[in-house]
TIRO-2110 file (N, C-alpha, C; in Angstrom, 1 decimal):
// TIRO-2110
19.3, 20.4, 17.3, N, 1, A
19.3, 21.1, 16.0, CA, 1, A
18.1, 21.9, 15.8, C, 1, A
18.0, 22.7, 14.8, N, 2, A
17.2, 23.5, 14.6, CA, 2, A
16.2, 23.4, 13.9, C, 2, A
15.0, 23.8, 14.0, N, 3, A
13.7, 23.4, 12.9, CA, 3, A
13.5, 24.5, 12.2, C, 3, A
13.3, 24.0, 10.3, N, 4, A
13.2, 24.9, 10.1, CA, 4, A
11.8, 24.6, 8.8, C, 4, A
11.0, 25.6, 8.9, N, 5, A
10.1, 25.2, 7.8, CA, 5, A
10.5, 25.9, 6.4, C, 5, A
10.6, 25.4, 5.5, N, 6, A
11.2, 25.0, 3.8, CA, 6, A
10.0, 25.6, 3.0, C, 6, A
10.4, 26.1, 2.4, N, 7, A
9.1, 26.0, 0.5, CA, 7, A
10.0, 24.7, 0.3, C, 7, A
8.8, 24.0, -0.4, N, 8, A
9.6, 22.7, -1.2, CA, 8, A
9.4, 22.4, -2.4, C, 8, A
9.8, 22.1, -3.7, N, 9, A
10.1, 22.3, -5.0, CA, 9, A
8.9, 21.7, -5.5, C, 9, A
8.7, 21.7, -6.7, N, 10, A
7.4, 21.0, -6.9, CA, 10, A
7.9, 19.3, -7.2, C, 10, A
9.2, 19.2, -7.4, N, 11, A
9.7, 17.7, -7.4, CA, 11, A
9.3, 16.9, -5.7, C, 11, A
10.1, 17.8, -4.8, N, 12, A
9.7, 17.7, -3.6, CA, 12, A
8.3, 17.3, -3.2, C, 12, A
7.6, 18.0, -3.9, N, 13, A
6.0, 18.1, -3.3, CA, 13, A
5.6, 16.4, -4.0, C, 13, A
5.8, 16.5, -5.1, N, 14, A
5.6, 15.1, -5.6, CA, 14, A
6.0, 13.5, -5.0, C, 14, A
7.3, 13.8, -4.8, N, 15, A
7.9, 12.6, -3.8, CA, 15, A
7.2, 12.4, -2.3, C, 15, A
7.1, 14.0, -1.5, N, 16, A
6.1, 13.5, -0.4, CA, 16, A
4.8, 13.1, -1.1, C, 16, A
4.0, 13.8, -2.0, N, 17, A
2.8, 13.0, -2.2, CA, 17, A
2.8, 11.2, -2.3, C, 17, A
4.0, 10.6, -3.3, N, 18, A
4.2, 9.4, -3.5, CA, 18, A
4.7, 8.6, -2.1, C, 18, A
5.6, 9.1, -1.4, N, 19, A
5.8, 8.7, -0.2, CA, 19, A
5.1, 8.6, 1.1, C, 19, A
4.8, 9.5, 1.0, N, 20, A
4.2, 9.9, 2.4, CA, 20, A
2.5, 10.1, 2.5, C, 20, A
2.2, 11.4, 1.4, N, 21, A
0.7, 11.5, 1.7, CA, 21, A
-0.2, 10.5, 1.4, C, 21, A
0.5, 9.4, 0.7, N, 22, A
-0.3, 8.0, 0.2, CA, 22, A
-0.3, 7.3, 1.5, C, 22, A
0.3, 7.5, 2.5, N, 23, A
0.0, 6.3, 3.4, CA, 23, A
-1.0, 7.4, 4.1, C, 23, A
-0.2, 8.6, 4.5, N, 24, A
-0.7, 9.6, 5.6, CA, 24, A
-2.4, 9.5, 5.5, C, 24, A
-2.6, 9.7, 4.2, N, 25, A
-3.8, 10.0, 4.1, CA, 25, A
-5.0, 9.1, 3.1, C, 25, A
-6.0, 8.6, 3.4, N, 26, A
-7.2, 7.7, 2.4, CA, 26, A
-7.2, 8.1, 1.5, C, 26, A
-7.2, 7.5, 0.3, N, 27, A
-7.8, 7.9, -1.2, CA, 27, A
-9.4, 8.9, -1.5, C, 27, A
-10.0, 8.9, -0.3, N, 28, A
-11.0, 9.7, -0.7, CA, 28, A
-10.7, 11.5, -0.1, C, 28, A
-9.8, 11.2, 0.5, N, 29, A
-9.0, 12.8, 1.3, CA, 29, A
-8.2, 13.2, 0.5, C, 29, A
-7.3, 12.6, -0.3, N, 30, A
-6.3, 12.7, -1.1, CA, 30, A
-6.7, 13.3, -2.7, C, 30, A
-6.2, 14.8, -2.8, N, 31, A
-6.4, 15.3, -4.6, CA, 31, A
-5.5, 14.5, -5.6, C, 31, A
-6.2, 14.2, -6.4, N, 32, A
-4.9, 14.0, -7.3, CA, 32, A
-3.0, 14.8, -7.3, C, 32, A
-2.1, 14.3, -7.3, N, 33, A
-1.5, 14.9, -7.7, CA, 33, A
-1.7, 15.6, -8.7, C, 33, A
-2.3, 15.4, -9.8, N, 34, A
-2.1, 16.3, -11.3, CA, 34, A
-2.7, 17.5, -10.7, C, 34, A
-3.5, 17.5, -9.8, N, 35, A
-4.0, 18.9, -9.2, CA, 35, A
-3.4, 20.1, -8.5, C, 35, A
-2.8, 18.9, -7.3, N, 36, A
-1.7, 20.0, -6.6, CA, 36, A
-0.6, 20.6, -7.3, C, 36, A
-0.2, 19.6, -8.5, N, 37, A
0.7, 20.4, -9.4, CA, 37, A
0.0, 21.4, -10.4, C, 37, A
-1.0, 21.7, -10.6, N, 38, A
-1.7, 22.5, -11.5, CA, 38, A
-2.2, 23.6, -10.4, C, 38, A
-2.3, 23.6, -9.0, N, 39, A
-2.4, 24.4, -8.3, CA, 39, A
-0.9, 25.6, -7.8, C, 39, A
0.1, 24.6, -7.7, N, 40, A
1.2, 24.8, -7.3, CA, 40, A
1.7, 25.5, -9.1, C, 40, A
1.3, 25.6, -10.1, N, 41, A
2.0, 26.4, -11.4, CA, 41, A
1.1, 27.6, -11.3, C, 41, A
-0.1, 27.6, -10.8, N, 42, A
-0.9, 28.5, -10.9, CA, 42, A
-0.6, 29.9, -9.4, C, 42, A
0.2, 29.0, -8.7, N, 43, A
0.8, 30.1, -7.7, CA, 43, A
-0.4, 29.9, -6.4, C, 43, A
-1.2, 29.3, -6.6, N, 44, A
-2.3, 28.7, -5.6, CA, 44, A
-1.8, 28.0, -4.4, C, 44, A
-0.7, 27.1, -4.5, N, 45, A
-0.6, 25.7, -3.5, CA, 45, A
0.9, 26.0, -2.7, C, 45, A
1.2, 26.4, -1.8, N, 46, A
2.4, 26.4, -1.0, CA, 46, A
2.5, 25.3, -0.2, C, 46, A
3.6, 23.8, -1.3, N, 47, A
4.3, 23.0, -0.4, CA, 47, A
5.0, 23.1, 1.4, C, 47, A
5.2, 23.0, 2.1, N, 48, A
6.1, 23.1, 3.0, CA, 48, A
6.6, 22.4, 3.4, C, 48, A
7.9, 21.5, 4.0, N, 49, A
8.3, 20.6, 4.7, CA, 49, A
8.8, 21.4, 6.1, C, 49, A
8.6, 20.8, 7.0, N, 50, A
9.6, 20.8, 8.4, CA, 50, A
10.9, 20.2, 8.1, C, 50, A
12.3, 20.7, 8.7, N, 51, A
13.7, 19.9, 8.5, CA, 51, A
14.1, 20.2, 9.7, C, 51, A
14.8, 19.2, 10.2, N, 52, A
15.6, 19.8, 11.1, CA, 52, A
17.2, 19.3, 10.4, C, 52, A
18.2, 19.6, 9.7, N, 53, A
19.2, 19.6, 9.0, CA, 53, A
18.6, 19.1, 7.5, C, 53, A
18.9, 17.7, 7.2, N, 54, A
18.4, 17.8, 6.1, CA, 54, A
17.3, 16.8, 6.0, C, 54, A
16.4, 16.5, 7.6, N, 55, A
15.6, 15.5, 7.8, CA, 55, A
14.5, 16.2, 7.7, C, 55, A
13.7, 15.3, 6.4, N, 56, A
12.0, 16.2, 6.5, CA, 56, A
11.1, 15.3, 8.0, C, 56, A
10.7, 16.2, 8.2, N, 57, A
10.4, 15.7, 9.9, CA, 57, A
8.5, 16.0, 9.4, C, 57, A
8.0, 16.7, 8.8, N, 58, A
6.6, 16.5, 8.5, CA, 58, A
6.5, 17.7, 7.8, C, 58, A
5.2, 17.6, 7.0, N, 59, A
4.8, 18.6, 5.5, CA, 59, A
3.5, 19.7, 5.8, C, 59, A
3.4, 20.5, 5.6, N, 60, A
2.0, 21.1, 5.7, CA, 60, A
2.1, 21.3, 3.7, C, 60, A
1.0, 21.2, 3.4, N, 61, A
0.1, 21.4, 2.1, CA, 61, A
-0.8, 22.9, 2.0, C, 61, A
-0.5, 24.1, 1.7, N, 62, A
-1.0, 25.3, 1.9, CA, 62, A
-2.0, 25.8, 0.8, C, 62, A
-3.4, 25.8, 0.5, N, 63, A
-4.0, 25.9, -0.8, CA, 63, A
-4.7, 27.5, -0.3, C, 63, A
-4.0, 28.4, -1.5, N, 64, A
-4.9, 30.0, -1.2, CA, 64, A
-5.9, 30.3, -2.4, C, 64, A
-6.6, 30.5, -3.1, N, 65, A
-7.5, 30.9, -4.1, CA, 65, A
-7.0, 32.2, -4.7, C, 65, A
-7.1, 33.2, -3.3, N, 66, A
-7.0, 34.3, -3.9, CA, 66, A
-5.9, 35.3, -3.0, C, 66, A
-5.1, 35.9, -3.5, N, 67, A
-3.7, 36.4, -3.0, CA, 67, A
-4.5, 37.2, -1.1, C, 67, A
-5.7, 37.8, -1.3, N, 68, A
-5.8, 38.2, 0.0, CA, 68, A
-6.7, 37.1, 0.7, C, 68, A
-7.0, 36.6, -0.4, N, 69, A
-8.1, 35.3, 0.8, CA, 69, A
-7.3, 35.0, 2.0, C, 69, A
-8.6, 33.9, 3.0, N, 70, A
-7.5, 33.1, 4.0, CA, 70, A
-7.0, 31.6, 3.1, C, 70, A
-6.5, 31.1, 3.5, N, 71, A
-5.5, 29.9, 3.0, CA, 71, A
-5.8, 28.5, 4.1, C, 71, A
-6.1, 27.8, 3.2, N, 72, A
-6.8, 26.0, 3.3, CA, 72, A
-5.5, 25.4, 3.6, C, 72, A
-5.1, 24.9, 5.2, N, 73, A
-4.3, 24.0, 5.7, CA, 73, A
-5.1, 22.6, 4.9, C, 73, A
-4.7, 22.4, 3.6, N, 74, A
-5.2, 21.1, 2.9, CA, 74, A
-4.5, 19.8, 3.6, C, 74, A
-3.1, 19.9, 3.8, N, 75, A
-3.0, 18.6, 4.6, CA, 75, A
-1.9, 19.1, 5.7, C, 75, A
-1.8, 18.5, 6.4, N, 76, A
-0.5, 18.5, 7.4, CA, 76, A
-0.3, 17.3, 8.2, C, 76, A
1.0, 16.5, 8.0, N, 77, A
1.2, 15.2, 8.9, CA, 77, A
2.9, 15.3, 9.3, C, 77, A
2.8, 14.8, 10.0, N, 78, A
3.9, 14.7, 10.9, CA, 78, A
4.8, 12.9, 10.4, C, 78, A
6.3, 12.8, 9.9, N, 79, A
6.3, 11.6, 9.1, CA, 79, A
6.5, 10.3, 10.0, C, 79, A
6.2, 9.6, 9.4, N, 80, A
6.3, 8.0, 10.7, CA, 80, A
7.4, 8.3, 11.6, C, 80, A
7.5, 7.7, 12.6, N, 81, A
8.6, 7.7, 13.6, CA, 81, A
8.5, 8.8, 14.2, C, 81, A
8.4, 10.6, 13.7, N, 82, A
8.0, 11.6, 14.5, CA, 82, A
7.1, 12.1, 14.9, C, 82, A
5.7, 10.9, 15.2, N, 83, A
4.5, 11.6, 15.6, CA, 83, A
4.8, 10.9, 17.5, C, 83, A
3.9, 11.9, 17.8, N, 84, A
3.7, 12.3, 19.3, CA, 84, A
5.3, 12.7, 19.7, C, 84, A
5.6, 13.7, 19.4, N, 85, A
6.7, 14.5, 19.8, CA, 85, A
6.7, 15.7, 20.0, C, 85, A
5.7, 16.5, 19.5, N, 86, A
5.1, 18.0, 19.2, CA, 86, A
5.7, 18.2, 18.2, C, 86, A
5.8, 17.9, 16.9, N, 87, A
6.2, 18.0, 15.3, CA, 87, A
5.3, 19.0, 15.2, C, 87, A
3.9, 18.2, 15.0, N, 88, A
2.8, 18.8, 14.5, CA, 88, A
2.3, 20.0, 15.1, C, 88, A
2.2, 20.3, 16.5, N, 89, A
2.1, 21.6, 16.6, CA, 89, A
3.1, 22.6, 16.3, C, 89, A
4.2, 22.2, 16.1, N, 90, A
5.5, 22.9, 15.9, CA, 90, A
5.5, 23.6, 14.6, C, 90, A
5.0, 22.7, 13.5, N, 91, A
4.7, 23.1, 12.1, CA, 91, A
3.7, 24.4, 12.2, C, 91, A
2.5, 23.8, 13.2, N, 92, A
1.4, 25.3, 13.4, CA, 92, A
2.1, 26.4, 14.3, C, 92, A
3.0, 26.2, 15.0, N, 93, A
3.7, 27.9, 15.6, CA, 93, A
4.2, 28.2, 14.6, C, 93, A
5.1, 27.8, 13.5, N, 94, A
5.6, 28.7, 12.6, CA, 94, A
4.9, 28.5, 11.2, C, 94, A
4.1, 28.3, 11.0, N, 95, A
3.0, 28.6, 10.3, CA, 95, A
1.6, 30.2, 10.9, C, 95, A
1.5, 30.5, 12.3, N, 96, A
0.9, 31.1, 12.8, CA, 96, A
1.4, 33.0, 12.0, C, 96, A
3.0, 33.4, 12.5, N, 97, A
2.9, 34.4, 12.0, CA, 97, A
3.0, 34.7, 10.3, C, 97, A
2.8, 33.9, 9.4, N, 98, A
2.8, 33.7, 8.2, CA, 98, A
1.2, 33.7, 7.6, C, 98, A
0.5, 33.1, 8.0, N, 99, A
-0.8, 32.6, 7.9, CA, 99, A
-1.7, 33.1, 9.1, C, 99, A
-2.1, 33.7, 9.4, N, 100, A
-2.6, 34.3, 10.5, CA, 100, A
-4.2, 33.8, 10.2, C, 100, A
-4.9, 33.4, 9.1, N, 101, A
-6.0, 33.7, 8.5, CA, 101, A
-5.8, 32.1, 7.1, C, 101, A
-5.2, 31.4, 8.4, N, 102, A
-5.4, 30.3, 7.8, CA, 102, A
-6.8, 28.8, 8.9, C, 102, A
-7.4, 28.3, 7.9, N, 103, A
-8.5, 27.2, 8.4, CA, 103, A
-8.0, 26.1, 7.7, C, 103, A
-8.9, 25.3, 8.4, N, 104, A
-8.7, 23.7, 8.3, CA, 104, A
-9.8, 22.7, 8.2, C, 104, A
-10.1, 21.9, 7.6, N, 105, A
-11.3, 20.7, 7.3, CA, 105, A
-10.1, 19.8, 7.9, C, 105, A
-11.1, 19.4, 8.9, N, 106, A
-10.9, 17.8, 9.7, CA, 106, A
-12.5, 17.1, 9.7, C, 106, A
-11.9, 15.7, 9.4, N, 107, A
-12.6, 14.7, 9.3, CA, 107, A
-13.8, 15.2, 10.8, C, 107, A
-15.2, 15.0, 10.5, N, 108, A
-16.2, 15.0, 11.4, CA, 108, A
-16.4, 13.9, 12.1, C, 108, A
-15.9, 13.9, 13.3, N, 109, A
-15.9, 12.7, 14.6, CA, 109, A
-17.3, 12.5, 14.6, C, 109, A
-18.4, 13.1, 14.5, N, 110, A
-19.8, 12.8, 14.6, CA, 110, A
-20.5, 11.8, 13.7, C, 110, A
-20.0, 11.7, 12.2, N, 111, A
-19.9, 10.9, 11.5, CA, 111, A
-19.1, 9.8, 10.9, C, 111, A
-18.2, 9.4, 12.0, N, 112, A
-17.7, 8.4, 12.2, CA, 112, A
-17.9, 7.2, 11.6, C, 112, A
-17.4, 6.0, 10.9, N, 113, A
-17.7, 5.0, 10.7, CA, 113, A
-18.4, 3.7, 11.6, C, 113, A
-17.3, 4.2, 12.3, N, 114, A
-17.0, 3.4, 13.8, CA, 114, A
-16.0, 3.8, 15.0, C, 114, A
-15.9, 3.2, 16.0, N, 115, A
-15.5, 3.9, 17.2, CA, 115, A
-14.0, 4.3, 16.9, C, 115, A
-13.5, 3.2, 16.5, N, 116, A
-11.5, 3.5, 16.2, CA, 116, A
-11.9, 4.9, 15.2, C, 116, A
-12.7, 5.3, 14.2, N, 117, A
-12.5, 6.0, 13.1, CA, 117, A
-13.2, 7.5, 14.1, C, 117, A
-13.8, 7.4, 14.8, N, 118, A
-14.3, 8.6, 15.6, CA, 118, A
-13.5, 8.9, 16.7, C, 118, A
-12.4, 8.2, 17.0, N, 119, A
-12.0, 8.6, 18.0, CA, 119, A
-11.0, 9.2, 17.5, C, 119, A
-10.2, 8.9, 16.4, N, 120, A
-9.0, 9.3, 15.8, CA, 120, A
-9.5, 10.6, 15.3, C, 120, A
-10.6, 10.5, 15.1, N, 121, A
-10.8, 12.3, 14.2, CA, 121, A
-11.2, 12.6, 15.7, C, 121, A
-11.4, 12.4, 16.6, N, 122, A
-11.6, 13.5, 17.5, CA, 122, A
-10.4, 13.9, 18.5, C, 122, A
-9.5, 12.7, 18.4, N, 123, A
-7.8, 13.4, 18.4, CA, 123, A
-7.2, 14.6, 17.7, C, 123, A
-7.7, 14.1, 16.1, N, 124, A
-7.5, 15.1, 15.5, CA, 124, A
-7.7, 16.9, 15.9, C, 124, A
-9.5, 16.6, 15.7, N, 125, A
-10.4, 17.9, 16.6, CA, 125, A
-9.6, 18.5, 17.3, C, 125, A
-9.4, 18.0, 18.7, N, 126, A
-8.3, 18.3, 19.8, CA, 126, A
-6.9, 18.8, 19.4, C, 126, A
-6.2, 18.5, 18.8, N, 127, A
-4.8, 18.4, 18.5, CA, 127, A
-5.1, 19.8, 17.9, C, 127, A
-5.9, 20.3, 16.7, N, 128, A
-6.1, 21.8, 16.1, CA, 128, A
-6.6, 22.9, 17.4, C, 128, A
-7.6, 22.0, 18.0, N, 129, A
-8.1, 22.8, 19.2, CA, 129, A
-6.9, 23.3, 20.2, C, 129, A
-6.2, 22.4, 20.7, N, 130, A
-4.8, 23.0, 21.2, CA, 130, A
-3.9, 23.9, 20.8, C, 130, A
-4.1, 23.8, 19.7, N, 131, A
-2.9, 24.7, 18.8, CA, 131, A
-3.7, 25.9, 18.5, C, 131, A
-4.8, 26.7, 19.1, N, 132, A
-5.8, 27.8, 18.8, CA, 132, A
-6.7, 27.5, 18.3, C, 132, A
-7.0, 26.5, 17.3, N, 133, A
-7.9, 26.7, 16.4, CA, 133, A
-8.7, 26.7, 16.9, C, 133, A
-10.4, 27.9, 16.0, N, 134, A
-11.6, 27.2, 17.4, CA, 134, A
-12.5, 26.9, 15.9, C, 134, A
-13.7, 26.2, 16.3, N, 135, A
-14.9, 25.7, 15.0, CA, 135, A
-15.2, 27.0, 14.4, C, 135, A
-15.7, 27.1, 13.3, N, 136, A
-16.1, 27.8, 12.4, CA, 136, A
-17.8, 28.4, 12.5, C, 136, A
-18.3, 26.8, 13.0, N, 137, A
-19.4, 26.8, 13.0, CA, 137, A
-20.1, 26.6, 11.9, C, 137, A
-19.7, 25.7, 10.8, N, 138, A
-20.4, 25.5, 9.5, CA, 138, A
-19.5, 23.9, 9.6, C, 138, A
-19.8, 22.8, 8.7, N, 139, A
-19.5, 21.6, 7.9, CA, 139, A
-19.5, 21.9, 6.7, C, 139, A
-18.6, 21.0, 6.1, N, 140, A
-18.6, 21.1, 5.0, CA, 140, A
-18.6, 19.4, 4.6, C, 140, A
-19.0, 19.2, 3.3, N, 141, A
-18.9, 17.8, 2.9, CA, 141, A
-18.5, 17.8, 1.0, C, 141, A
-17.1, 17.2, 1.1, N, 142, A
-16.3, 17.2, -0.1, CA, 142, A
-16.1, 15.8, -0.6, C, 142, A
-16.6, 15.4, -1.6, N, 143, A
-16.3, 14.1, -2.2, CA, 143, A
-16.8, 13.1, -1.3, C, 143, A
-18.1, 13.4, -0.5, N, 144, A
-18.3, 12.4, 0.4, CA, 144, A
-17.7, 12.3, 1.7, C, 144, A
-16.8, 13.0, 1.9, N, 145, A
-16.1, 13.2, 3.2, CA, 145, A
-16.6, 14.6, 3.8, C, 145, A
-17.2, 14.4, 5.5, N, 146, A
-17.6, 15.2, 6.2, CA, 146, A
-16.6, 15.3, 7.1, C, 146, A
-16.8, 17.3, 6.9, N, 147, A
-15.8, 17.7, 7.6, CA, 147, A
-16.0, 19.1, 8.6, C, 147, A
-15.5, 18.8, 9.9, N, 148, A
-16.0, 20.1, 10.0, CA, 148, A
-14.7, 21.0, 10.0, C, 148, A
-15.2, 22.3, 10.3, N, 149, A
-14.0, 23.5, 10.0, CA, 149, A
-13.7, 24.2, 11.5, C, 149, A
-12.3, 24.2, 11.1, N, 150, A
-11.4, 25.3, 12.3, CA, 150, A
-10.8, 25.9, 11.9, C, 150, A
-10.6, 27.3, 12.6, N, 151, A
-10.2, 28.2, 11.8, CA, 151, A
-9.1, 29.0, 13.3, C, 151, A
-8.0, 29.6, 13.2, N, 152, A
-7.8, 30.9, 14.2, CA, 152, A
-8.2, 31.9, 14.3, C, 152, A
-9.0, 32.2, 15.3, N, 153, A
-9.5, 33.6, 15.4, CA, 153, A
-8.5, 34.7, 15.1, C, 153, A
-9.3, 35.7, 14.9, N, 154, A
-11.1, 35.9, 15.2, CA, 154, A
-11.3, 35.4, 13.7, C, 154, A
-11.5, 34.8, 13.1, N, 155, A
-12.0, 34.6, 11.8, CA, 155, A
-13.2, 35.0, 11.5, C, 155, A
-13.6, 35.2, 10.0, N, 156, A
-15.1, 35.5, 9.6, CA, 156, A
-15.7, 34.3, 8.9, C, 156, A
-16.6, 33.8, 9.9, N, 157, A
-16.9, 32.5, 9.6, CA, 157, A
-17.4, 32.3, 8.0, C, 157, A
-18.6, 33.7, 8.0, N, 158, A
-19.0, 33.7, 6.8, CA, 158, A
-17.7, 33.9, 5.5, C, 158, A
-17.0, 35.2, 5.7, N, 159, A
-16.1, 35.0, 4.4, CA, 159, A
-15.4, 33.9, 4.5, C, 159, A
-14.8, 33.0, 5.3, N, 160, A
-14.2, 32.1, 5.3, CA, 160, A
-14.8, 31.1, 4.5, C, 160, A
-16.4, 30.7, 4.7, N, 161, A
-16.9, 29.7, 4.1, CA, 161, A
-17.6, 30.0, 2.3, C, 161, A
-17.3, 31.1, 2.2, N, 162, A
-17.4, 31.7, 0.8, CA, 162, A
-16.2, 31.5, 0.3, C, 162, A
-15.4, 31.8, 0.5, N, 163, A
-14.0, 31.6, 0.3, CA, 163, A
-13.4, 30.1, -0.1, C, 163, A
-13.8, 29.3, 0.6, N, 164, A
-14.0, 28.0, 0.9, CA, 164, A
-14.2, 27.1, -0.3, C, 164, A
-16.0, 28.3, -0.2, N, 165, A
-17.0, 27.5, -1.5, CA, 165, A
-16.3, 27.4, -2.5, C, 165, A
-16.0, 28.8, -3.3, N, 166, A
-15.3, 29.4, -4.3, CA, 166, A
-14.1, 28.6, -5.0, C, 166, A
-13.7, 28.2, -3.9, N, 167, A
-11.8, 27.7, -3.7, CA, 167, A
-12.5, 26.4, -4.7, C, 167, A
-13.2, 25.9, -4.0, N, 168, A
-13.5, 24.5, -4.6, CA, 168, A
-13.9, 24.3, -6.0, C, 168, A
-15.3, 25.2, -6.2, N, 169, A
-16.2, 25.2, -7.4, CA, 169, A
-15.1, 26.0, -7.9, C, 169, A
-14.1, 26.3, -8.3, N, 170, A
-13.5, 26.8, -9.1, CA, 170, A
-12.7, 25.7, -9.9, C, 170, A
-12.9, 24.5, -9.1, N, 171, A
-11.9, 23.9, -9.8, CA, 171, A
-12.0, 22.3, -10.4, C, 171, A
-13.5, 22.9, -10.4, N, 172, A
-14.4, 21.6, -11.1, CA, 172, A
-15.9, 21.9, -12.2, C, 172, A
-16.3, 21.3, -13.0, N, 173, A
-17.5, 22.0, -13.7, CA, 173, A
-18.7, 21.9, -13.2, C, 173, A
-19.6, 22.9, -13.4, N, 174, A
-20.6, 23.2, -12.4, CA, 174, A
-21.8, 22.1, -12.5, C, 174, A
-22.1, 20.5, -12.8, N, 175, A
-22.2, 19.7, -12.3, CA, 175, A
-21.7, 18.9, -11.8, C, 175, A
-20.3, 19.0, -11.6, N, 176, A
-19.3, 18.1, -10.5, CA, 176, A
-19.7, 18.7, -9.2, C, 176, A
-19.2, 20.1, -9.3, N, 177, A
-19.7, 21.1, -8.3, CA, 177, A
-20.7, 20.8, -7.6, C, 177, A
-22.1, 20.9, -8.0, N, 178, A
-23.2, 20.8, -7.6, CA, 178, A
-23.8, 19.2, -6.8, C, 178, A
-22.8, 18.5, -7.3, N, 179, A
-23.0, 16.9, -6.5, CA, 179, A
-21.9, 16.4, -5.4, C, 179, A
-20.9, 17.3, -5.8, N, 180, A
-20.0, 16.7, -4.9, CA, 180, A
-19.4, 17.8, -3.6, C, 180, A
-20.0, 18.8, -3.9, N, 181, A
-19.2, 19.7, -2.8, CA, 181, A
-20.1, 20.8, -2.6, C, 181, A
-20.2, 20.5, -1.3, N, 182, A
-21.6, 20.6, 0.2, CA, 182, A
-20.4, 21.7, 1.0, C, 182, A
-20.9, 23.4, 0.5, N, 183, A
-20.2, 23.9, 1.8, CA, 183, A
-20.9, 25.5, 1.7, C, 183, A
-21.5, 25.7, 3.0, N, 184, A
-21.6, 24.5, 4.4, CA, 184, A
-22.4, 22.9, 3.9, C, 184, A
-22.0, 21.6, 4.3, N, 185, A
-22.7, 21.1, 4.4, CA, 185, A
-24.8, 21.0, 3.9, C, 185, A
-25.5, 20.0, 3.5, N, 186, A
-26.4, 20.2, 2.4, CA, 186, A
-27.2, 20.8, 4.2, C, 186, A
-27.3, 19.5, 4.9, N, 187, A
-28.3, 20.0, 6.1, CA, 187, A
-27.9, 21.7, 6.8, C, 187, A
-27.1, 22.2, 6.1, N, 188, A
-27.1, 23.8, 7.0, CA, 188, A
-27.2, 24.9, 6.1, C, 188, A
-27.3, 24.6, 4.8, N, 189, A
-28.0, 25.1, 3.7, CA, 189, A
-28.7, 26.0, 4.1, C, 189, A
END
């Protein structure tokens, strides 16, 4: 059967968040819902599911700021039972001619907790790296979580991480801003 990637409703978007992105992902990675849906009315946040008939097989989360910016791969997972199949890169080929000038924050393997938690974000690393992505060359650190950035070339590292900044401080008051969201990162400041 055939794969096909979906817009998905904002009911849709909701149910994966309750379902799926609660396990997929930590509470410190995870935006509130009331956001993605305040992003998604504002024309900012493009749900996606993968189907192959009427089976959601995994989700990409698309966050753009500004109609020509590039666009924040905010989450993408592949759902229980279909990971290590090539789901996940599958989602990035047909995401590629759509998004050409799309990046990504993955968890930073260098700041690891411990070895299981470093090794898995450096699967991660890898897994983007296969699929084109190359580093940015800047970190970012959001709500305490260090992250570094990949992007598909040729990207512009700089507008990208303006873009980035902007995306975020836009959507918090400018001492939330100022304590919680590091981009690039405080040390590359």
């Amino acid at each position: 059967m055939k794969h096909e990637l979906r817009l998905l409703t904002l009911e849709q978007m909701g149910e994966i968040y309750q379902v799926h992105m609660s396990a997929d992902f930590p509470p410190a990675e995870r935006k509130p819902l009331a956001v993605l849906e305040r992003l998604y009315a504002q024309g900012r946040y493009t749900p996606l599911g993968l189907f192959e008939g009427e089976e959601l097989l995994a989700y990409a989360m698309l966050w753009r700021h500004r109609p020509e910016g590039p666009v924040l791969l905010d989450y993408l997972a592949v759902c229980r039972g279909g990971r290590g199949k090539g789901t996940g890169s599958r989602v990035l080929e047909l995401l590629w001619p759509e998004y050409p000038d799309l990046f990504a924050e993955v968890e930073d393997p260098a700041l690891a907790p411990d070895g299981e938690s470093r090794a898995l974000r450096e699967r991660r690393v890898a897994f983007y790296r296969r699929a084109g992505l190359a580093p940015l060359g800047y970190r970012a650190e959001i709500f305490g979580v260090p992250y570094v950035m990949l992007a598909w070339p040729p990207a512009d590292s700089r507008a990208v991480m303006a873009a980035h900044r902007e995306m975020y401080l836009s959507q918090f008051p400018p001492e939330v801003g100022r304590r919680q969201i590091h981009i690039p990162a405080e040390e590359e400041e």
